[in-house]
C-alpha positions as CSV (number, residue, x, y, z in Angstrom):
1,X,6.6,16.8,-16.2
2,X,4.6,19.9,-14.8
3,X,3.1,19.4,-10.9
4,X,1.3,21.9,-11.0
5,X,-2.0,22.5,-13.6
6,X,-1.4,25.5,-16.2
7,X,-4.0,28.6,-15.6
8,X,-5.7,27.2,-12.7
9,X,-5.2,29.1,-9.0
10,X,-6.9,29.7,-5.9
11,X,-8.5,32.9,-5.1
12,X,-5.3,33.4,-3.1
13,X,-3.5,32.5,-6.1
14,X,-1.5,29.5,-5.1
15,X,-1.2,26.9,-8.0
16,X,-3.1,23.5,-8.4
17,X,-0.9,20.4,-8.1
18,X,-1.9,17.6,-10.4
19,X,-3.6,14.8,-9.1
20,X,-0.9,12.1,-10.0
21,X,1.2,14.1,-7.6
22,X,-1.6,14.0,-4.9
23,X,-1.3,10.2,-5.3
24,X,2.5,10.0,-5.2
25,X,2.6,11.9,-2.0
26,X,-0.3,9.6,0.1
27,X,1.6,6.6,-1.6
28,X,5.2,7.6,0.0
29,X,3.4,8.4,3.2
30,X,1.4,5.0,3.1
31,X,4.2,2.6,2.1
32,X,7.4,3.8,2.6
33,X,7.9,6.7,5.3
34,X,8.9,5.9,8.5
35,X,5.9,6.8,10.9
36,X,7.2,9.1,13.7
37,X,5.0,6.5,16.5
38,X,3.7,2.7,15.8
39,X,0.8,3.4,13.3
40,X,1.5,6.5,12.3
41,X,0.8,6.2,8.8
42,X,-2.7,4.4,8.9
43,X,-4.4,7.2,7.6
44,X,-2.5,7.5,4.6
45,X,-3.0,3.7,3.9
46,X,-6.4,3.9,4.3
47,X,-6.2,7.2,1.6
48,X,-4.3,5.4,-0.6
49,X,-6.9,2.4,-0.7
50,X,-9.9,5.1,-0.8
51,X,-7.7,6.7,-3.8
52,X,-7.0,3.0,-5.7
53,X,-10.7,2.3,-5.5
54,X,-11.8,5.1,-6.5
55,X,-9.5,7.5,-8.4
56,X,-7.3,10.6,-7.3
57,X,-9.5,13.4,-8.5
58,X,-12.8,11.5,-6.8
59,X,-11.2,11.2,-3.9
60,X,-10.2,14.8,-3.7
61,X,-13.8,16.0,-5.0
């Protein structure tokens, strides 16, 4: 599987990731990485809720 989408860039020309990879990443962050200080990963739970609610590419839109 591909992480990054096929013919699409930035105007610097860095590739696009796909959005299921987007999701994969807040998801590692939010339930499994150990935050560097108590709390450290609240953001990224309360992404990964945003992004379970409402979708991967509305959430980035």
């Amino acid at each position: 599987m591909r992480l990054t989408l096929i013919g699409y860039s930035d105007e610097e020309g860095r590739d696009i990731v796909e959005d299921g990879f987007c999701a994969a990443v807040v998801e590692y962050y939010a339930k499994w990485s150990k935050p560097r200080q108590p709390g450290g990963n609240i953001k990224a739970q309360q992404a990964l809720r945003l992004i379970q609610h409402l979708g991967m590419r509305v959430f980035i839109h």
